[in-house]
C-alpha positions in Angstrom: 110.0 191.8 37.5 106.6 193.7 36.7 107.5 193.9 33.4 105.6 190.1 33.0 103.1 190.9 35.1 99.4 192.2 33.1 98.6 196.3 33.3 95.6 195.2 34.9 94.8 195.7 39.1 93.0 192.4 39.3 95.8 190.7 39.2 97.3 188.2 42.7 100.0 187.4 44.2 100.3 184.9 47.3 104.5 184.4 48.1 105.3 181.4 50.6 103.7 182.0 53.8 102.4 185.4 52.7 99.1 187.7 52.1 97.5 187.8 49.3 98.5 190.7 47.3 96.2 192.7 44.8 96.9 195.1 42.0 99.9 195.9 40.4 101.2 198.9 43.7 101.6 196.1 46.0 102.5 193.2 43.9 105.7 195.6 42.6 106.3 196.9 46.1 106.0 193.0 47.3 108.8 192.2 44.4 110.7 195.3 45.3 111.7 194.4 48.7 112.5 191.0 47.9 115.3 192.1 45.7 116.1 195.2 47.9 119.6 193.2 48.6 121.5 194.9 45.2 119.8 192.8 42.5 122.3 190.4 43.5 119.3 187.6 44.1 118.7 184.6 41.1 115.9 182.6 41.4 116.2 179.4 39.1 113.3 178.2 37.9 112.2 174.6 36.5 108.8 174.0 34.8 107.3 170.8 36.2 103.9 171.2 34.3 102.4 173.3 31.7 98.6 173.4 30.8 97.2 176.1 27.8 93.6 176.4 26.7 92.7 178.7 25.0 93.6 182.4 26.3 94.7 181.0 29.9 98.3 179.3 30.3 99.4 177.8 34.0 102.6 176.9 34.7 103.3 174.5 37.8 106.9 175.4 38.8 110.0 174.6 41.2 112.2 177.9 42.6 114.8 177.7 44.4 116.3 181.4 45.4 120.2 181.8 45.7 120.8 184.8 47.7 124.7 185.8 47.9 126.2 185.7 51.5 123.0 183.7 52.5 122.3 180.0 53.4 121.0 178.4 50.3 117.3 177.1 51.1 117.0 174.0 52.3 113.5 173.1 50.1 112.9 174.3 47.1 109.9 177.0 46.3 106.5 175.0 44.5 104.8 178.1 42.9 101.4 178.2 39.8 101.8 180.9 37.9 99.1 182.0 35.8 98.8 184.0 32.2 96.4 185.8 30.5 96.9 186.6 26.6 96.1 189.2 25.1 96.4 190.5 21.5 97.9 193.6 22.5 100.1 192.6 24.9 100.7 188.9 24.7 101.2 186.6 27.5 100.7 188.2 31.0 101.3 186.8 34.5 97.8 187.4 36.1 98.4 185.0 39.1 101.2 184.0 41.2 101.3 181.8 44.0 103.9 180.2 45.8 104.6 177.9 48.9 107.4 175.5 50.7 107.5 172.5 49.0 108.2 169.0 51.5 111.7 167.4 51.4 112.3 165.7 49.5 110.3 166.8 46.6 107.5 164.5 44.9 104.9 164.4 42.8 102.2 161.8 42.6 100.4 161.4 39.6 97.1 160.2 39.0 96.8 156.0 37.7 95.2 157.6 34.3 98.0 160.3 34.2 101.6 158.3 34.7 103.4 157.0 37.6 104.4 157.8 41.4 107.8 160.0 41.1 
């Protein structure tokens, strides 16, 4: 998981319900205990929105975790993930942050940017 996430200790994240988490020790650690279960956890993800400018990328996104011999969730995950590019490195998750999304899921959109969903 860290591999997408930049070298750098400024970067944060915030799972659902959770702290805030800063720099790349706890972040990891943070990720590590969430797949402690065998590696056997997926998380599917759909990208709802995506906005670039320039060096900065954010990605609005549904997750929904499947966890073998587990319940599946009963809402799916909103999260905005963040990215930060870099010559050297590329595109680099800076920013992570995640909460329970209502049920059923919906997204209202502005009268200048579409419809009510």
């Amino acid at each position: 998981m860290m591999s997408v996430w930049d070298d750098t200790e400024d970067i944060v994240c915030v799972h659902p319900l959770g702290d805030v988490l800063i720099g790349r020790t706890a972040i990891a650690d943070s990720w590590a205990e969430i797949f402690a279960g065998g590696g056997r956890t997926r998380i599917h993800v759909r990208i709802h929105q995506r906005f670039i400018h320039d060096d900065i990328a954010v990605h609005v996104v549904y997750e929904v975790f499947e966890i073998p011999g587990e319940p599946a969730l009963q809402r799916p995950i909103i999260a905005t993930n963040s990215y930060r590019h870099s010559p050297q490195t590329g595109w680099r998750l800076i920013l992570h942050h995640a909460s329970p999304s209502p049920r059923p899921l919906t997204v209202v959109r502005s009268a200048t940017t579409g419809s009510v969903h």
